[in-house]
Every structure is written in structure tokens, then in C-alpha cells.
N, C-alpha and C positions, 0 to 999 in steps of 0.2 A: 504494500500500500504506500501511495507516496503522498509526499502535501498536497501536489495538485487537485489531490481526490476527495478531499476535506470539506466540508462547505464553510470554508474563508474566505473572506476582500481577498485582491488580485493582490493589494500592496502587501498584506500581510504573506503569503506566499511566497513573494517576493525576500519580502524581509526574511524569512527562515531558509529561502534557498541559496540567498548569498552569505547566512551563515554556514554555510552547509551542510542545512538540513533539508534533505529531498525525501529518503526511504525513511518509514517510522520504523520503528527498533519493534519485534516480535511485541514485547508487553503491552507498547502503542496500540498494537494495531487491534491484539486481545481487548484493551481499553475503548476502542472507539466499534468493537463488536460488541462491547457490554451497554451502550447503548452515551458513552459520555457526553458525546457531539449533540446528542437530543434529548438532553436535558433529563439522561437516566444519572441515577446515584450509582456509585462506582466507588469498591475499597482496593486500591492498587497497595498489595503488597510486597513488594518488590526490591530486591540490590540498590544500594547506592550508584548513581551513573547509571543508571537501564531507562533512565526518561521519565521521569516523574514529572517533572516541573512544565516540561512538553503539555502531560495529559492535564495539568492543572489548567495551563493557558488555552488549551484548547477548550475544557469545561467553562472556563469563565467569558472567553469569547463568542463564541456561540450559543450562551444562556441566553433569556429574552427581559435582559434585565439587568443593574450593577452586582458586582461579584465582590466577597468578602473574602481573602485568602488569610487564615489562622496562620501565625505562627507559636512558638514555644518561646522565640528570644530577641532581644530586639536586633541584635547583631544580626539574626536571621534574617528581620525586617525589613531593615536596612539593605540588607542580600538584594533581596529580591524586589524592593522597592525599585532599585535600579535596574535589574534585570527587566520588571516588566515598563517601564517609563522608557524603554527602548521599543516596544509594541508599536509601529504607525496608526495615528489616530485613534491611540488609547490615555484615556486621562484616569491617573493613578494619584492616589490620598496616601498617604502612612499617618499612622498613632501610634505611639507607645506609652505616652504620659496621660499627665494630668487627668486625674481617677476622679476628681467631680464635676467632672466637664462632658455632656452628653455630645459636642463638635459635630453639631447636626452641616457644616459646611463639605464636609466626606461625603455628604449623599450625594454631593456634584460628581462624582468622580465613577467613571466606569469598572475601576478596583480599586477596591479599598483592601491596604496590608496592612494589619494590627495584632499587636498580640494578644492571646487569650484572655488575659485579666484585663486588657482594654475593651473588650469585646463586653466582656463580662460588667463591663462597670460602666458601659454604654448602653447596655440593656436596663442595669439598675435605673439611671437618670435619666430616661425616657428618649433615650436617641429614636427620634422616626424614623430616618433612614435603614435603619434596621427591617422594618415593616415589606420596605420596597425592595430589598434582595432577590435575586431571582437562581444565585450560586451560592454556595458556602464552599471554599475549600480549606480543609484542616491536616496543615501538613504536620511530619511528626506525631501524627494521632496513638503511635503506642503511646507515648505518655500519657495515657489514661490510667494507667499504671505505675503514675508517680506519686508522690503523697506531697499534698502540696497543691500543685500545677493541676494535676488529674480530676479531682474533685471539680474545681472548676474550669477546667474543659469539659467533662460532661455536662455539666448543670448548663453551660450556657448552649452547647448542641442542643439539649432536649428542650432550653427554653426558646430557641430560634425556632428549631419544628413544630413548636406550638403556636408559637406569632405567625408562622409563614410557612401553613400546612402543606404547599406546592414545593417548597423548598428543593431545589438538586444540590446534593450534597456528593462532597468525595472527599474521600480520606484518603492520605498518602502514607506509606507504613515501611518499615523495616521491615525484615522478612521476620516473622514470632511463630509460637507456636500455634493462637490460635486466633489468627485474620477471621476468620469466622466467624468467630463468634464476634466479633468487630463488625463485621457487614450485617449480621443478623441483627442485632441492635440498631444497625440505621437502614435498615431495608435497602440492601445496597449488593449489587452481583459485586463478587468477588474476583478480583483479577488477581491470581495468584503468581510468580515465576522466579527461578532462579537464573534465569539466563542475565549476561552482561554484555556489554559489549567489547570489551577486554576482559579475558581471560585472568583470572585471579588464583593463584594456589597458595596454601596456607600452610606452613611447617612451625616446628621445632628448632630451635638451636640446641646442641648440646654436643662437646667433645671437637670441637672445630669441624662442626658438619651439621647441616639442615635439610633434615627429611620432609617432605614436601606428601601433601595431600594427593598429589598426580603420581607418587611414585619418584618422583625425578628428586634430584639432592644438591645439596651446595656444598663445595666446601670453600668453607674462610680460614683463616689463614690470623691467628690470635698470636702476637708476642706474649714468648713468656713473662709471667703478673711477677710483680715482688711481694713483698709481704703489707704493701701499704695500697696496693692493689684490688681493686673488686674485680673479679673474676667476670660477672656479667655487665659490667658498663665496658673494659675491656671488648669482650665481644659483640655488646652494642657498638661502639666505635667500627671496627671491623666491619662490620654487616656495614653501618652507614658510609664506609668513603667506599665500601665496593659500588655501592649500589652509584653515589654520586662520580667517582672515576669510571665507569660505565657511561654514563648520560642521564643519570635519575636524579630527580628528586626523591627524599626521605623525608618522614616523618618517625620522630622516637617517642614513645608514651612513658611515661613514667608515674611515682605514684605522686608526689606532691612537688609544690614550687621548687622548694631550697632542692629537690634533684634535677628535676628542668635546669634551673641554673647552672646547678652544678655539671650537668651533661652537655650544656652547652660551652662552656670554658673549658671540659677535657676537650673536647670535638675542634675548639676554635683552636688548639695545639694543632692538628694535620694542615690547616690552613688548605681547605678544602677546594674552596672556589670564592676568590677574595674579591669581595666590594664594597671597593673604601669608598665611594660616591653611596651607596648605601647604610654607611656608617656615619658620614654625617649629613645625612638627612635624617634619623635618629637623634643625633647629639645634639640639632636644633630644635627639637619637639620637647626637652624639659630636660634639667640637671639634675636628678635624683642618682642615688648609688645604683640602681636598679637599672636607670636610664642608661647610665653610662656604662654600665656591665652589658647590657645590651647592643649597642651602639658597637662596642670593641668586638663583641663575638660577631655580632654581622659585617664588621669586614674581612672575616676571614668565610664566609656566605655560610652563618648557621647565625640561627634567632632561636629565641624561647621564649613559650606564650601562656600565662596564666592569670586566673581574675587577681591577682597584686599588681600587673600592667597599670599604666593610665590606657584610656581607653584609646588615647591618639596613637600610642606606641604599638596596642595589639592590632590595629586597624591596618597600619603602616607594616607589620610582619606579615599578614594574611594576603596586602595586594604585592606586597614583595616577595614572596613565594608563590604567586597564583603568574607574576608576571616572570616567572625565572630569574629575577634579582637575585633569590637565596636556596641555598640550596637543601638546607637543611632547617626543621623545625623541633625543637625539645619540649614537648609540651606535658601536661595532664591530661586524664580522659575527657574534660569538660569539651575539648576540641574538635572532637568525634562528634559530640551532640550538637554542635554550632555549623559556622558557616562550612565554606565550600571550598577546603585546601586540598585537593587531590594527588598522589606523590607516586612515585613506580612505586617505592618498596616502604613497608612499613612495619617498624621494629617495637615491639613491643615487652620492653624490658622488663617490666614488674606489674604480674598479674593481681597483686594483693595490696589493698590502702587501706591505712587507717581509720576507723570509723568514729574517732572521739572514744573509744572503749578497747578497742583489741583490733589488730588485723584482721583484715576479708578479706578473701575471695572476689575480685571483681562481676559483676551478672557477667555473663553469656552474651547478650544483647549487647552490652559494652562492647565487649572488646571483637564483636562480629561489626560493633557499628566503626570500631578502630581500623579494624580489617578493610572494609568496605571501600576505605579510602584511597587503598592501593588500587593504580592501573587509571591511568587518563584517555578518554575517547580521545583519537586523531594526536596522542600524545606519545605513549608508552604503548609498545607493542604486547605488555602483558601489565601484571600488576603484583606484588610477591608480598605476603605478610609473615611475620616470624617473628614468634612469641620464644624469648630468651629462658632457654631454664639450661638445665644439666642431666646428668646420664639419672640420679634418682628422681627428678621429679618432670622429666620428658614424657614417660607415659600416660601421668596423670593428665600433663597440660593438655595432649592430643585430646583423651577422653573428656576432659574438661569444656575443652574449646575448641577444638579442631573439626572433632568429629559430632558436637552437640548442637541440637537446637536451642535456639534461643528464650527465654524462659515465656512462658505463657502472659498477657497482659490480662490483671485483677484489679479490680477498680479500689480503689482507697478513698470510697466515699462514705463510707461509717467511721472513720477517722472522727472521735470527739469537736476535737475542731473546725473541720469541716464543715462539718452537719451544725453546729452551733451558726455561721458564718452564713450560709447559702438557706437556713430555717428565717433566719434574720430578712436576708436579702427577697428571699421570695414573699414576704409578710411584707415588707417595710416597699417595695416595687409594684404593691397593689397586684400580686399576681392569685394568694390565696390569703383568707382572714380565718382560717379554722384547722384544726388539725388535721383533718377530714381531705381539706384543699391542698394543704403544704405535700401531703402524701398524693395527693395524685398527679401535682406535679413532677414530683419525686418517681414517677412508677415510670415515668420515659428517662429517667437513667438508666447509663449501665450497669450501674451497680440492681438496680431493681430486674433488669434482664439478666445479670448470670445468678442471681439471687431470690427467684420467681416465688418461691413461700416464703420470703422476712413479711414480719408485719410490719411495714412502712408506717404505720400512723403508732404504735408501739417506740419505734424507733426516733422518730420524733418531737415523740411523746418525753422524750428521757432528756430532750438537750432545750425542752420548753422551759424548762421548770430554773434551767439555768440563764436561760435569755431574763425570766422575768426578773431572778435575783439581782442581776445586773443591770436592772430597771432599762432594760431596753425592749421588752416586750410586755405588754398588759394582757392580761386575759381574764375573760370576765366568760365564764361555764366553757364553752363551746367554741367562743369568737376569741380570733389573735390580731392584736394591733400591735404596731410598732410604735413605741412612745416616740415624741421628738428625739429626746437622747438616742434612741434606737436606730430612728430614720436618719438622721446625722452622722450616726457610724459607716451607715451601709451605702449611704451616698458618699462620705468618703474615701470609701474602698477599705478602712483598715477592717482589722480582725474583729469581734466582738470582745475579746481577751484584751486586743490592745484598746478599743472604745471604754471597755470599764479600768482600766488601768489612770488610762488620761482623766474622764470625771473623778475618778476617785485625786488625781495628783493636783487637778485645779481646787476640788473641793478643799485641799489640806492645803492651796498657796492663799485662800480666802483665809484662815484663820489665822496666816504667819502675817507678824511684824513685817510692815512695805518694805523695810533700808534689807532685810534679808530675802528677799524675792528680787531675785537678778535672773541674765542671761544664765547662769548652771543651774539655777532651779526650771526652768523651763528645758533649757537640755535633757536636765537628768530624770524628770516625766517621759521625755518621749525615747528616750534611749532605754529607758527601762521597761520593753516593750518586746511581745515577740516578732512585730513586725518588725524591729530595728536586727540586722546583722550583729551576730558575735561577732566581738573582737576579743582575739586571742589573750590572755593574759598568764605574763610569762612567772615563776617562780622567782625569779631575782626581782620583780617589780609591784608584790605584793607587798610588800613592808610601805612601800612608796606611795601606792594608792591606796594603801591603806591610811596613811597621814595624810595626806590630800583630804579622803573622807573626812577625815576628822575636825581637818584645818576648815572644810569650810559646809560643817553637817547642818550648820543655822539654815543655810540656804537649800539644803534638800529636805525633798517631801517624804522622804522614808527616812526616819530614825536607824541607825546601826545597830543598834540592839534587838528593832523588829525586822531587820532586811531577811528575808527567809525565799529561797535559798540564798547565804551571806554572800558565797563568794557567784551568783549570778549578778545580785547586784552592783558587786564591786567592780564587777566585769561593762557594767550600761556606767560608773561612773568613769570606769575608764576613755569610755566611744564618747564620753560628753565632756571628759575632760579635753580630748583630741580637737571635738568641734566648737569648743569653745576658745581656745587658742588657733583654730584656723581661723574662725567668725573675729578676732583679736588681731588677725594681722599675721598671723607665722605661715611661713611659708615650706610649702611641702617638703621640701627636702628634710628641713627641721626637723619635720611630725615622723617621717618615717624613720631616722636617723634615732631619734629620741625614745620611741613610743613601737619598735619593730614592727613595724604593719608598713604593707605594700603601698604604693603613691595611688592603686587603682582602687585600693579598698578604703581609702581618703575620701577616692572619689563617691564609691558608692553609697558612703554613710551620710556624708556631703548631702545629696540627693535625696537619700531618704529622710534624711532631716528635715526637709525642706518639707519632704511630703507630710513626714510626722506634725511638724508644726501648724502648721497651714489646716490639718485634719483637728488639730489641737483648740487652733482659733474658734475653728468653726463650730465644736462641739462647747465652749465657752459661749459662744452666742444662744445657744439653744439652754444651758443651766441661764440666761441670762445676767451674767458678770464679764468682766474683760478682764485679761490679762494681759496687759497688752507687749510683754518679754517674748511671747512668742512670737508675735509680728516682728520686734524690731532685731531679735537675733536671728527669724530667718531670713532680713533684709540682708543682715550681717554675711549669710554662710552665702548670698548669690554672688557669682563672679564678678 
């Protein structure tokens, strides 16, 4: 089947054939037999590179009506924002912010790209444009099986197919265990396929040789280690300059930042493929330790990428590997789940990361989504992945990940929190006012489709009784209203957990002496919140922030004596000590130098502050009192 035979404008045609896209790739073509092009629902689950993004644009072009494309991140957003604002005579929208803002200006637009909890929170605030949809596409759709993210990706699917019962929906997927039951939840043919379009095989390292999934084998060629030696970054080295003195690009996974970095400073020794023009075009995007550790490794053409980045620097590695600037990337898994760096070989050194408690086991899904990366269409004549272990633990990694499917997607929408958040949001959205309602919009989840006997209004039932404590729901027998405080949370966007955290911190800044209500008591509300990011807090710097606490406890709204869990909240005065000396004038290199946290995780707490305050003010207007510290220190934290 080729483009010609599509029912597209002549320009769009066009457009795809002088990118050189003529022939659809087999899953195409399976996709536009399942009905995509005519406004049939369609779950493609499919390899990384086999055409997804194709079958989206073709679904949203041919709808009779604007198209929604879902993403999971906004770096993804951002992706594909551009990707399709290349479309002749297609006009495209992005959102990714401002969570009280229903940006009814997007219904002008023929695609609208936003991310899920945009979507989600445009629904809450009555966005119209939502109404007029005529496509949803939801890329990434296993994350329904996130916790977290997944909760509301389903709730806002099942509440779209309720606003907009015509709705054509498609879902773009990893390959999992069970697409199926995926499609059977959104009435949707299943387009299922392993095929790629480069060739990918999957081995082992272990003993200077790599057993490959085809049979076929490598071997590398490891100097002897000395005793201050790791035996596997060693032979990650090895695998990466083969693959890059070949003609390839690599990518190495590792489990956290400090080995990214660190893998990229051994790697930046072979001085691989040097570009010192890409080294300072780096050095002029910020002077942090970080910055400049990066900036030196990339001109020997190897970067590393992880959320401690500023966001300019991971932006500027991604188009500098996508554009063969760099030859090598040292990242963490989070990069597999984001944008689109595709590389011939990719080395996967450390199958196991820490989880805040003890080592794991990476999912399956991971590291098939790591895999996936290897082998570039019109690129790389194949694609190679190789997962690092040794002669005792080679077997298992096959059995593990070579040879397993990927774990099954389970909804984690009985998640206490969750369910608290989306009970709220469906009450206070005017969607249902009873227990009765809340559950039957609840019954077009996934969770209620792989779940067919829960008692939905049971279940409900149990995280009611926690809304009302938190004076954000009333109930009076039968009927559920959403109080002001209630409906002020949920049009915020935050949690219900962080909505009664904040009324409870403004109710206790009403009863403090005014000269001790500053910028850090308004911080240390919203930082002590589950919507605010952990910041790390290290054993040498507890005694420190622990005096800090002390020196200035007049101004916080939690007492040290009742702070429970102690060392959580010592941890929110830490991220409010950081943003209260950014909003003071210090400058980032300082914060990260001082306070060990990343220049990127500056940035994102930055952001959230801004959100948290702003959600802060607002729920102060509805207890009607002001505070008005949280306006002028988030004036403080804007650039």
C-alpha cells in the first residue's frame, strides 16, 4: 500500500513523499485495514520505529473534526509538536501548563498536543473545545499501568467517551502482554506486530563475547581491569567505541545520574569522535559543575542525560545526537520513556536500580523499551542491544529479558490517592453528585473493565468519608457536593492531600504573629506537600537543616516537635530553604554546589512552586483571608 492510496490532500502526499515516505510499513497498512483512515478506533501495539506516529497523523487527518494527541511528557510534547507543525495546512496548539486554565483558544487548532494531566485538568475547568473532538490519540497508552500518571489517563479516556460518544480513539502501545485487553476496554481492533523495519537482535555480554538472540555472536575485545577497575563499565566502554568506530551511534543505560556521569568521563578518555564546536555551544547555555562536566565530555562526542540537567542542556544532547553531533549518550532509563534518540547499538549496563529501599530488578517493559531504540530506519543497516552481565548471571538476564515478554498492563486506579483525587474531581466538575453517579462514571474505566465484580460504589464509598474530613466534600444522605475548598482544589489541579495540607498551613499562618509570616513560611506550606518533589537529603547535612529548622521554626507552620514523619518534613524544609534563596537572588550554580541537587531539579521545584503557590493563593481566597507571601514570593521565584 502506498501514500498515494490514502485519502489525503495532494500536498500532504507530497509532503510524506519527499520525506521519503511512499510504501506504509506492514503495521500501517494492518492499521488502515482496521479501519483508522474512517474514523474506526485502533490499538497499535507495536516496536518502537514500525510507524506509529504515521498511523496517528493519518487518524487525526482524516477525522471529521480537531484531533487531541495524548502525551505522557512534555519533552514528548514538545517532540511532536514540531513534528506535526510541519503537516501542510495543518494548524497545531501545545499545552502542558497552567492546570487552572481551561485555554479554550486550542479549539482553533486542527491538533491539539497536550499532556495527560492537561487534558485532564481541561476537562475539570470546563474547556469546550473538548466537546468538538472528532480524534483522541493517546500515545504511550501502557502507562495505564503507572501509578500516578495511569489513574488519570484512564479517568480522562473514559470521561472524553462520555462527553463525545462518537469519539475515534487510538492508542499507540509498546508491545505488552496484554494489548487486548487494552483494545477491549476502548472498543478498538487490535493491531498487533513484531515486525520493524531494521532488524534488531538482543544479547548478553559476558566473558569478552555477546550471544545474540539470532544465534550470531560478538566478540569484544576488554583490557585487562586492575583492581580499581569495574569489570562491567570496562566492557560497556568496549561495546561503545566498537559500535561508534564502526559508524554507530550508542546509547549506555545505567542505573542513576552520578553513573551516567561517571560513564561518560571514562568514555570521554577514548576521545571517540571529538566536537569541540559542540562543546561550546554547551558551555554557553549555563556555568554549573554539571554544565561544565558536560560541555568537556561532549567534545570528545559523548553527553549524558538525566532529570538533574537544566532543561536547555538535555534539549541541546537529544538534537545533538539525533543530528550526529554526538556520538554517544550515558543516560538513565527515564530516556527510553521520553523523546526520540534512536542509536545502532545499545548497551545496557545495569539491569537493577534502587528503589528508595533495596535494589530491583528493572520491569521487562523497560528495558524492551531501552532495547527498542537500537536500529535507525534509512540509518543503520540493523540495530544491536546488549545487556552487560557475566558468565553467573548471563542466563538469568536472557531468561529475564531477552527471551520474556513484557509485563502485563494493570490499572492502579484503586490507589488510595487516586481514587481520593478523581472522586473529588468528578463531584466538584459537575459530572456526578451521588455515590451512585461517581461509580458509574467510574464503570468506563479500566480499572472497572479488568475488575468486572468490584463494587464500584463500595469502593468509593471508603475515600468519601475522607474527602468530607478534609472539608472538601459535603454530603448530606445520598447527594455529594464539592464545598468551595473542595472545588478550588480540583480546579487547581493539586492532590486532595496537598489541598488539605495548604488550608490547614494558611489556617495556622492566621493565628501567627504578622513580623513571623515571611517568604519561608509560605514556602514551607507548599513544599510540604506530596505534590512538591523530594529533595534528596544527605546524612552530612542533617545536623545543618536541622539548625536552620530551628533558627527560624517562629516562621513555620509545623512545630518540630509535631512534624511526623520528622525527617519528611525536614526534607520540604530543605526544597524551601533552596527556593527561598533562589527567590533571594543566588544563583544556581551556588544552590547546586551548596545544597547537592542537580541545576535541572532547581529547575523543576522552581516550577512547581510557582504552581504550588498560585494553587495556595487561590484556595486562600475561597477560606476568604489573604496571605499575600505567597503572591509576592512567587513573583520572586519567576525569571
Amino acid at each position: 500500500m502506498r501514500v498515494n492510496d490514502l485519502p489525503l490532500p495532494a500536498d500532504l502526499v507530497t509532503h510524506y513523499e519527499s520525506n521519503g515516505i511512499e510504501e506504509l510499513y506492514p503495521p500501517q497498512v494492518a492499521a488502515v485495514e482496521a479501519g483508522v483512515a474512517e474514523g474506526g478506533r485502533v490499538v497499535a501495539a507495536i516496536p518502537t520505529a514500525s510507524g506509529k506516529t504515521f498511523i496517528a497523523e493519518l487518524a487525526m487527518l482524516t477525522a471529521d473534526g480537531p484531533a487531541l494527541y495524548i502525551v505522557p511528557l512534555r519533552a514528548l510534547a514538545r517532540e511532536k509538536y514540531e513534528t506535526f507543525d510541519e503537516l501542510p495546512g495543518v494548524s497545531v496548539g501545545i499545552s502542558t501548563g497552567d492546570f487552572d486554565s481551561a485555554e479554550e483558544a486550542l479549539g482553533d487548532h486542527d491538533i491539539i498536543v497536550a499532556t495527560s494531566e492537561k487534558v485532564d485538568s481541561a476537562i475539570r475547568n470546563g474547556a469546550s473545545w473538548v466537546e468538538h473532538l472528532a480524534c483522541v490519540v493517546v500515545d504511550e497508552v501502557h502507562l495505564l499501568g503507572a501509578l500516578g500518571r495511569g489513574p488519570t489517563l484512564e479517568v480522562t479516556l473514559a470521561t472524553l467517551q462520555r462527553r463525545v460518544p462518537d469519539l475515534q480513539l487510538v492508542a499507540l502501545s509498546a508491545t505488552v502482554d496484554n494489548p487486548e485487553a487494552i483494545a477491549a476496554w476502548l472498543d478498538a481492533e487490535l493491531v498487533e506486530s513484531t515486525w520493524r523495519p531494521v532488524s534488531l537482535r538482543t544479547g548478553v555480554y559476558a566473558d569478552e563475547s555477546v550471544e545474540f538472540d539470532d544465534d550470531s555472536a560478538l566478540e569484544v575485545t576488554v583490557p585487562p581491569t586492575g583492581p580499581n577497575d569495574d569489570e562491567a563499565t570496562e566492557a560497556t566502554v568496549s561495546l561503545v567505541a566498537d559500535a561508534v568506530e564502526n559508524g554507530g551511534q550508542c546509547l549506555a543505560f545505567v542505573r542513576s545520574r552520578r553513573e551516567a556521569e561517571a560513564l561518560a568521563d571514562r568514555l570521554a578518555d577514548e576521545d571517540l569522535s571529538p566536537a569541540p564546536d559542540l562543546g561550546d555551544e554547551l558551555a554557553e547555555l549555563g556555568g554549573t559543575t554539571t554544565g561544565r562536566q558536560l560541555s568537556e565530555c561532549a567534545r570528545t562526542g559523548v553527553g549524558f542525560h538525566h532529570a538533574g540537567l537544566r532543561s536547555t542542556h538535555r534539549v541541546t544532547v537529544e538534537n545533538a545526537f539525533r543530528d550526529r553531533k554526538l556520538s554517544v549518550i550515558c543516560a538513565t532509563p527515564t530516556l527510553a520513556a521520553g523523546v526520540n534518540v534512536p542509536a545502532r547499538r545499545v548497551v545496557i549496563r545495569d539491569q537493577k536500580r534502587y528503589t528508595g529501599e533495596s535494589m530491583a530488578w528493572i520491569p521487562v517493559l523497560d528495558v524492551h523499551q531501552m532495547c527498542g531504540r537500537a536500529g535507525r530506519p534509512h540509518l543503520d543497516p540493523f540495530g544491536e542491544a546488549v545487556l552487560v552481565g557475566d558468565d553467573d548471571t548471563k542466563d538469568e538476564l536472557v531468561d529475564r529479558y531477552v527471551t520474556a515478554d513484557a509485563e502485563a498492563v494493570n490499572s492502579q486506579f484503586a490507589d488510595e490517592e487516586a481514587l481520593r483525587t478523581h472522586v473529588l474531581s468528578v463531584v466538584a466538575s459537575g459530572f456526578a453528585d451521588s455515590l451512585d453517579g461517581v461509580a458509574d462514571v467510574f464503570s468506563a474505566t479500566y480499572y472497572a473493565h479488568q475488575n468486572p465484580g468490584v463494587d464500584l460504589t463500595e469502593l468509593v464509598g471508603d475515600v468519601v468519608s475522607d474527602l468530607e474530613s478534609m472539608e472538601l466534600l459535603a454530603v448530606d444522605g445520598d447527594s455529594l457536593s464539592a464545598t468551595t475548598l473542595g472545588a478550588q482544589t480540583s480546579k487547581q489541579y493539586v492532590s486532595p492531600t496537598t489541598g488539605a495540607r495548604i488550608i490547614a498551613g494558611v489556617r495556622t499562618i492566621q493565628t501567627m504573629a504578622d513580623e513571623n509570616v515571611t517568604a519561608r513560611t509560605a514556602l514551607e506550606v507548599v513544599c510540604n506537600t506530596p505534590d512538591m518533589h523530594d529533595t534528596y537529603l544527605g546524612n552530612r547535612e542533617r545536623a545543618d537543616m536541622y539548625q536552620y529548622a530551628r533558627t527560624h521554626s517562629a516562621e513555620f507552620t509545623t512545630a518540630m516537635h509535631e512534624a511526623d514523619p520528622f525527617e519528611e518534613w525536614l526534607t520540604a524544609v530543605k526544597t524551601a530553604r533552596i527556593l527561598h534563596e533562589w527567590s533571594d537572588g543566588s544563583n544556581i550554580e551556588d544552590l547546586v554546589e551548596r545544597y547537592r541537587i542537580g541545576p535541572g531539579d532547581v529547575e523543576s521545584r522552581v516550577e512547581r512552586a510557582e504552581w504550588l503557590l498560585g494553587a495556595a493563593d487561590a484556595l486562600c481566597a475561597a477560606l476568604d483571608t489573604d496571605v499575600p507571601e505567597f503572591r509576592e514570593v512567587r513573583a520572586l521565584l519567576s525569571p
